[in-house]
C-alpha positions as CSV (number, residue, x, y, z in Angstrom):
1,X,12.1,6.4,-5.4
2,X,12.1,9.9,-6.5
3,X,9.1,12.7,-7.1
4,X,10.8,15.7,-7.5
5,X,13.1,17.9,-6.2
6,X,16.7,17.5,-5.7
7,X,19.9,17.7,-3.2
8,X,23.2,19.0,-3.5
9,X,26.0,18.1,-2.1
10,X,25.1,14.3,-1.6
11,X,25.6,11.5,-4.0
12,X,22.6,9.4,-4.7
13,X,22.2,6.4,-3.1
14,X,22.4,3.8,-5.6
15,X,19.5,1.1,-6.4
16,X,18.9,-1.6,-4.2
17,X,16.4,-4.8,-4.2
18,X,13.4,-4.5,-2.8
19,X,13.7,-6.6,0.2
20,X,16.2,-4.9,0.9
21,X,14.7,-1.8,0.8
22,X,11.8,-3.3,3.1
23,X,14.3,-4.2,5.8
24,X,15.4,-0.6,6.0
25,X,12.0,0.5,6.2
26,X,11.7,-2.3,9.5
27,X,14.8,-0.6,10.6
28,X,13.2,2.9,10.4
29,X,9.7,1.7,12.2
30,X,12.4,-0.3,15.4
31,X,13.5,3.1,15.6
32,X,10.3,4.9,15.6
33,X,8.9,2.5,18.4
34,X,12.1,3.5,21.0
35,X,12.1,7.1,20.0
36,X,8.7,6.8,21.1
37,X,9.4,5.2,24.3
38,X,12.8,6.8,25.1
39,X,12.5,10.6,23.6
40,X,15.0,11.9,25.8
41,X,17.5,9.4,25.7
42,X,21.3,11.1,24.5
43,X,22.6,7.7,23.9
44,X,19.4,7.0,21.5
45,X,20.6,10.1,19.9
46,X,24.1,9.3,18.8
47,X,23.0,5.4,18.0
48,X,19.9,7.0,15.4
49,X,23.1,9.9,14.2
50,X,25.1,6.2,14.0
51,X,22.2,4.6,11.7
52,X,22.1,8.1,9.5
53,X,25.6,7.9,8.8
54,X,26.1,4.2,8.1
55,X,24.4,3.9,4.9
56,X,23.2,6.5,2.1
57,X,20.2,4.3,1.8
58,X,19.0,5.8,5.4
59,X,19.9,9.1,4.6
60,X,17.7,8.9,1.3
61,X,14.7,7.6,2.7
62,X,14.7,10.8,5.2
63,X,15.4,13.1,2.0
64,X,12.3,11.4,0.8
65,X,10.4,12.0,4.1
66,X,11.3,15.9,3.6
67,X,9.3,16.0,0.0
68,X,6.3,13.9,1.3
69,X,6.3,16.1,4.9
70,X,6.9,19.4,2.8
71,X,3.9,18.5,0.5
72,X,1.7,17.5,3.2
73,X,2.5,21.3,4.4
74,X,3.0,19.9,7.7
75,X,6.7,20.8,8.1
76,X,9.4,24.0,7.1
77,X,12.3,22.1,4.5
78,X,14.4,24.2,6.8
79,X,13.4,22.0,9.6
80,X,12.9,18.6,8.1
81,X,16.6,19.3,6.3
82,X,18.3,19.9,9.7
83,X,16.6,16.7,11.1
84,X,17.3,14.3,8.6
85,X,21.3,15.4,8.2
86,X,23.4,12.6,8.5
87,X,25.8,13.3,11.6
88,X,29.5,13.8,10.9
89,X,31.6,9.9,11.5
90,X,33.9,12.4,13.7
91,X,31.5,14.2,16.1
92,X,32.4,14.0,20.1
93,X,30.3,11.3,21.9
94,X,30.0,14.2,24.8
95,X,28.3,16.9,23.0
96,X,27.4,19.9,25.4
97,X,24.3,20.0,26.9
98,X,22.5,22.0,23.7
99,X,23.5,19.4,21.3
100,X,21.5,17.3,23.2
101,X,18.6,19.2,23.2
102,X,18.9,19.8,19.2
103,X,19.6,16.1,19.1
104,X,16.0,15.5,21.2
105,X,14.3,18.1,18.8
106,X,15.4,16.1,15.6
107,X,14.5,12.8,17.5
108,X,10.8,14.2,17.6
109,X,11.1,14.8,14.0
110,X,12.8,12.3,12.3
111,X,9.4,9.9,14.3
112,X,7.2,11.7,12.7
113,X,8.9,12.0,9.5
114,X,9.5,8.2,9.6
115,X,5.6,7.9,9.7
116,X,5.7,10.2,6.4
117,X,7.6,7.6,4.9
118,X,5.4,5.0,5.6
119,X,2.3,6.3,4.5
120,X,4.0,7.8,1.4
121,X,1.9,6.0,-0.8
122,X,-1.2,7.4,0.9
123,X,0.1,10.9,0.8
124,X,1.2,10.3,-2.9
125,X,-2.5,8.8,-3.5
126,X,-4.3,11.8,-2.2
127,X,-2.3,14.4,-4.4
128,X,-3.3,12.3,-7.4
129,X,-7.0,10.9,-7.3
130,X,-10.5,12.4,-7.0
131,X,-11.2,9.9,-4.0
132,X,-9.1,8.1,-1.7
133,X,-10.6,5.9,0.9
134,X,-8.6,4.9,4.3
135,X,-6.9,2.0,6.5
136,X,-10.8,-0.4,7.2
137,X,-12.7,2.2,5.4
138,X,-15.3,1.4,2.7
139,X,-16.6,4.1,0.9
140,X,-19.5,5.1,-1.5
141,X,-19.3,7.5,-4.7
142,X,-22.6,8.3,-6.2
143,X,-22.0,9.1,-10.2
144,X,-24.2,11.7,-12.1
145,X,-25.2,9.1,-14.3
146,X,-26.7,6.9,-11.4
147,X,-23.6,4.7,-11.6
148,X,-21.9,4.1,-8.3
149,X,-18.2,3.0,-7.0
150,X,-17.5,1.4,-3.9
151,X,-13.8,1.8,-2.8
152,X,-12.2,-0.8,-0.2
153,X,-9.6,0.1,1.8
154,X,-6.7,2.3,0.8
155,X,-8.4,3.1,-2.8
156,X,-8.0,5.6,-5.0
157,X,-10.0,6.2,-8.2
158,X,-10.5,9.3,-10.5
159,X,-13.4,9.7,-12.4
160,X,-14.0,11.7,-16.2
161,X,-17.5,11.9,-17.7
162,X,-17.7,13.1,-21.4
163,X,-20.4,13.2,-24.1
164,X,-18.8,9.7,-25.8
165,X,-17.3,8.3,-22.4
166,X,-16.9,7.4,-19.0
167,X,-14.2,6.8,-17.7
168,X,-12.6,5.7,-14.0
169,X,-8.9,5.6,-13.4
170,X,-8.3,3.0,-10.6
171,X,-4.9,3.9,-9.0
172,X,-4.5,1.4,-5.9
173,X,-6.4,-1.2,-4.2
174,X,-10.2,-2.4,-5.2
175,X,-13.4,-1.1,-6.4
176,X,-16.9,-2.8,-7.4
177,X,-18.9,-0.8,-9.8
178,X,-22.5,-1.0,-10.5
179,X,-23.3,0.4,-14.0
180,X,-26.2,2.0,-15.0
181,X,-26.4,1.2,-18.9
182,X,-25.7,4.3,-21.3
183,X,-25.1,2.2,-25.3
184,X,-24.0,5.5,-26.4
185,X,-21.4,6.1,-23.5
186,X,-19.4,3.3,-22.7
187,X,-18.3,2.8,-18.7
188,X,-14.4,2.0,-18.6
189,X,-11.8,1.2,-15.5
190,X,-8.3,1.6,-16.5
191,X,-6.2,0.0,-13.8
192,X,-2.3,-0.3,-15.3
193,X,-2.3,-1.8,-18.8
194,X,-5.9,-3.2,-18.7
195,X,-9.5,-1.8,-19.9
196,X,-12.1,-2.8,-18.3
197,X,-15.3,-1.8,-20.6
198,X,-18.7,-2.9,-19.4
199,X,-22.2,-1.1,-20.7
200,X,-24.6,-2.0,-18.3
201,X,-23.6,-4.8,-15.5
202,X,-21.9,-5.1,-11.9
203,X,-18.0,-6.2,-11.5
204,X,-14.9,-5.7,-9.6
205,X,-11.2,-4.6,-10.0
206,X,-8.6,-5.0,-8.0
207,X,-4.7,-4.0,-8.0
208,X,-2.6,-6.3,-6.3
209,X,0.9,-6.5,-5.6
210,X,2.0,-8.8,-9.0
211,X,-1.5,-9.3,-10.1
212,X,-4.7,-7.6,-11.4
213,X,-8.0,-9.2,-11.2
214,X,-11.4,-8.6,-12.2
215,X,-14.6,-10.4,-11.2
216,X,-18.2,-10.0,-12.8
217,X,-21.4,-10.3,-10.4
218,X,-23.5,-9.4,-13.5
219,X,-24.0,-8.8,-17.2
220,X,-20.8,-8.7,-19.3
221,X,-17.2,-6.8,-19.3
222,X,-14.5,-6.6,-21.8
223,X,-10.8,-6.8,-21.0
224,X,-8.5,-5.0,-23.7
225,X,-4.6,-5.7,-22.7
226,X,-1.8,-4.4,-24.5
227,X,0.2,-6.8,-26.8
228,X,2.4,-7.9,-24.4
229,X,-0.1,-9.8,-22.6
230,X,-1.3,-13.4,-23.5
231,X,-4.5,-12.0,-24.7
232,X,-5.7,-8.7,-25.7
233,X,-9.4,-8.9,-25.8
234,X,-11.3,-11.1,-23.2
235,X,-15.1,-11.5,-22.6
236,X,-16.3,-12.1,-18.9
237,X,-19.3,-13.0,-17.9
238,X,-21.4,-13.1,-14.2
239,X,-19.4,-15.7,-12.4
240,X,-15.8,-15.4,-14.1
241,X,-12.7,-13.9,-12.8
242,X,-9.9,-13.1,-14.5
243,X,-5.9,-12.8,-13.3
244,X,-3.8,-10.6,-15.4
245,X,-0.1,-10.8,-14.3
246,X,1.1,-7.9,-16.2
247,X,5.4,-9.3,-15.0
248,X,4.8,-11.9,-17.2
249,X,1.8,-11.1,-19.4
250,X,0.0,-14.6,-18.0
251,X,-4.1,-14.2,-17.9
252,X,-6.0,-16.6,-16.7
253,X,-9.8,-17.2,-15.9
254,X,-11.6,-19.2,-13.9
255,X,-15.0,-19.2,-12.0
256,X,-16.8,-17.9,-9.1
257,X,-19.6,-17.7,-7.2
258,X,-21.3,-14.8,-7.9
259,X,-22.0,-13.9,-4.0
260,X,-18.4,-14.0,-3.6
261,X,-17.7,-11.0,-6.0
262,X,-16.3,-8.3,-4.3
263,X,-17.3,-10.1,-0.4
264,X,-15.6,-7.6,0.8
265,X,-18.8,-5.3,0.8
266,X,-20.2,-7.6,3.5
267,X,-16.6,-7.3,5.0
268,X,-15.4,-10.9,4.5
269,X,-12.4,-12.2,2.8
270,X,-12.7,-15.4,1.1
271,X,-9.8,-17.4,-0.4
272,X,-9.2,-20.5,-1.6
273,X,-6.0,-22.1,-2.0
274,X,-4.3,-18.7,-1.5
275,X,-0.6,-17.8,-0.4
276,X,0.2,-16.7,3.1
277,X,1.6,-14.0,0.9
278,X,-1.7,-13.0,-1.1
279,X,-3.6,-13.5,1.8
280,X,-1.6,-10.7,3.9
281,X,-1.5,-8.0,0.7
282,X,-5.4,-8.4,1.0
283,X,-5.8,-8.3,5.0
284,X,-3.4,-5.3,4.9
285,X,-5.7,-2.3,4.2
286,X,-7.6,-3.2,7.0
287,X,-4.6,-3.4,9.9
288,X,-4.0,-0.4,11.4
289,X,0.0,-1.6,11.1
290,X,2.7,-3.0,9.2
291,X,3.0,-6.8,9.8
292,X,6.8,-8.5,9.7
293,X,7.4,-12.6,8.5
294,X,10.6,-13.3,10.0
295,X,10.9,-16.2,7.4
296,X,10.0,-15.5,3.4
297,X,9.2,-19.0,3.0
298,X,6.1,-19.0,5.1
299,X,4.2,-16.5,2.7
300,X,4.4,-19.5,0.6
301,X,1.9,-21.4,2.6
302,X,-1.6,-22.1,1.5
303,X,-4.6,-21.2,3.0
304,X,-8.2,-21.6,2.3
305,X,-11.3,-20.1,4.5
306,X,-13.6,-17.3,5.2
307,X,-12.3,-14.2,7.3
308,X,-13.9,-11.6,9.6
309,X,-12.7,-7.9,8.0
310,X,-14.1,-6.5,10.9
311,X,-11.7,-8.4,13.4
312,X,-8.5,-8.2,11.0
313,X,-6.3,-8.8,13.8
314,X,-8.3,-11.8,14.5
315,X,-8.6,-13.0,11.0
316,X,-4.5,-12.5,10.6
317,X,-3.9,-14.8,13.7
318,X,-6.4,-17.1,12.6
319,X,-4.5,-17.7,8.6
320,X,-0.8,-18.0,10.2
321,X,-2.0,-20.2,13.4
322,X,-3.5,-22.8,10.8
323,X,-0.1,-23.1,10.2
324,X,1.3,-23.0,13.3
325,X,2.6,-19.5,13.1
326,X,2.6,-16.7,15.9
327,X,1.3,-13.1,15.3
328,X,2.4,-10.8,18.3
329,X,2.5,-7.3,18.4
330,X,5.0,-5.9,19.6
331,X,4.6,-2.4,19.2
332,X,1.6,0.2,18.7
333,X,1.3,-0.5,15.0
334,X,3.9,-3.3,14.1
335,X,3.0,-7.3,14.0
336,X,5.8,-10.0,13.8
337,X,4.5,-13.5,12.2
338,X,7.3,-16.1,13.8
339,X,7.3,-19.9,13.9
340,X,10.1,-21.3,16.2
């Protein structure tokens, strides 16, 4: 992905899937965790110089650690551009002994700048919303109207109050909003292609990775969608939820306990009937750490139960042992679900 800037004298890496751009990023955090136990090692050196050059996709996603590092204003470009060069195919296996140290010096950067990359979406959020909340935090925005937002983890909304409107802009994860009712200014969330327009009343919206939803706890919302959707005006009241998946423009709705809206706020995490897969994209905010499925398929598996948010660690073993799956950790921030 790009946002801004450029680079000369390097062709551009060209597009690759997803997946496969996750299992770089796995590749980038297996090197962080032995730079992180070996800092000195020469022979780490030449094998992360080895990883650089093999592939333009690793030299990108470096390139793209310089802008997020720059903007952060936590590194020179000078710096972050000598660390992240890929090194030449021909270089001497015995460099002279101040090679090595330059090579250790880059080591130390290119860890931190491999964190960067991971928490680009953080750092991205933070330059673009009013308020951004963090990995297990839940946080509290008071409105001048008497309306308030509270953000899950990793959340980002910004807010604009005018003399017709107000409006909330949610750019990532979930947020329950309790509306104090103003006929003459209607309260909207705008999350993607969806509306959310409520008057007076109590709901949630959420972003998910293929999906958007939104729950009402009280009173009545409208959806508005864009054509492309199945519907583009929908009524919900207290105890409906609705599913938008904007891929394929499906909506559905179906009902739900009131108590359960947004359960979050009491920091549990109920699902019924929900993916391994789903399950994980909702448990993430609240893991300090990037959690690995050797196998696809199991994110297919279906779960149903209550979960502590408090013990997420606990509550990640718990959904992939009711399958018989493994959680270890086996590294400072990095999980590997295995069945075998």
């Amino acid at each position: 992905m790009s946002h801004g800037g450029s680079t000369t004298g390097r062709r551009p890496a060209p597009a690759i899937a997803a997946a496969a751009e996750d299992d770089i990023r796995l590749q980038a955090m297996q090197w962080f965790t032995r730079l992180r136990e070996r800092p000195d090692d020469p022979e780490l050196a030449d094998r992360l110089a080895d990883w650089l050059a093999a592939d333009p996709h690793h030299a990108a996603a470096y390139t793209e650690a310089e802008r997020v590092w720059r903007v952060a204003g936590h590194l020179r470009p000078s710096a972050a551009s000598t660390a992240v060069r890929p090194a030449s195919p021909t270089r001497r296996r015995r460099a002279e002994p101040p090679r090595r140290a330059w090579a250790g010096a880059a080591l130390a950067v290119a860890a931190t700048l491999l964190v960067a990359v991971l928490n680009w979406p953080t750092l991205h959020l933070h330059l673009n919303a009013d308020a951004v909340s963090g990995t297990a935090e839940i946080a509290h925005l008071d409105m001048p109207d008497g309306s308030t937002i509270t953000m899950g983890p990793e959340s980002a909304v910004s807010t604009h109050y005018a003399a017709g409107a107000r409006t909330i802009s949610l750019h990532a994860g979930e947020a329950f909003f309790s509306v104090t009712p103003d006929k003459d200014r209607p309260f909207s969330v705008r999350t993607g292609d969806l509306t959310v327009t409520a008057v007076g009343t109590a709901f949630d919206v959420r972003v998910g990775r293929d999906t958007m939803t939104v729950e009402v706890a009280e009173g009545t919302v409208r959806v508005d969608a864009p054509p492309s959707f199945a519907e583009t005006v929908t009524t919900l009241s207290a105890g409906q939820r609705l599913i938008a998946a904007p891929s394929s423009g499906a909506m559905h709705v179906e009902p739900i306990p009131p108590a359960q809206v947004a359960a979050w706020r009491t920091h549990r995490l109920v699902v019924e009937g929900t993916t391994l897969g789903s399950f994980l994209h909702r448990l993430e905010p609240y893991l300090h750490g990037h959690v690995v499925v050797t196998a696809p398929a199991l994110l297919d598996l279906s779960i149903s139960g209550v979960y502590d948010l408090e013990r997420p660690v606990d509550a990640l073993r718990a959904a992939f042992g009711t399958h018989g799956i493994t959680v270890s950790k086996v590294a400072p921030y990095l999980f590997v679900a295995h069945r075998w």
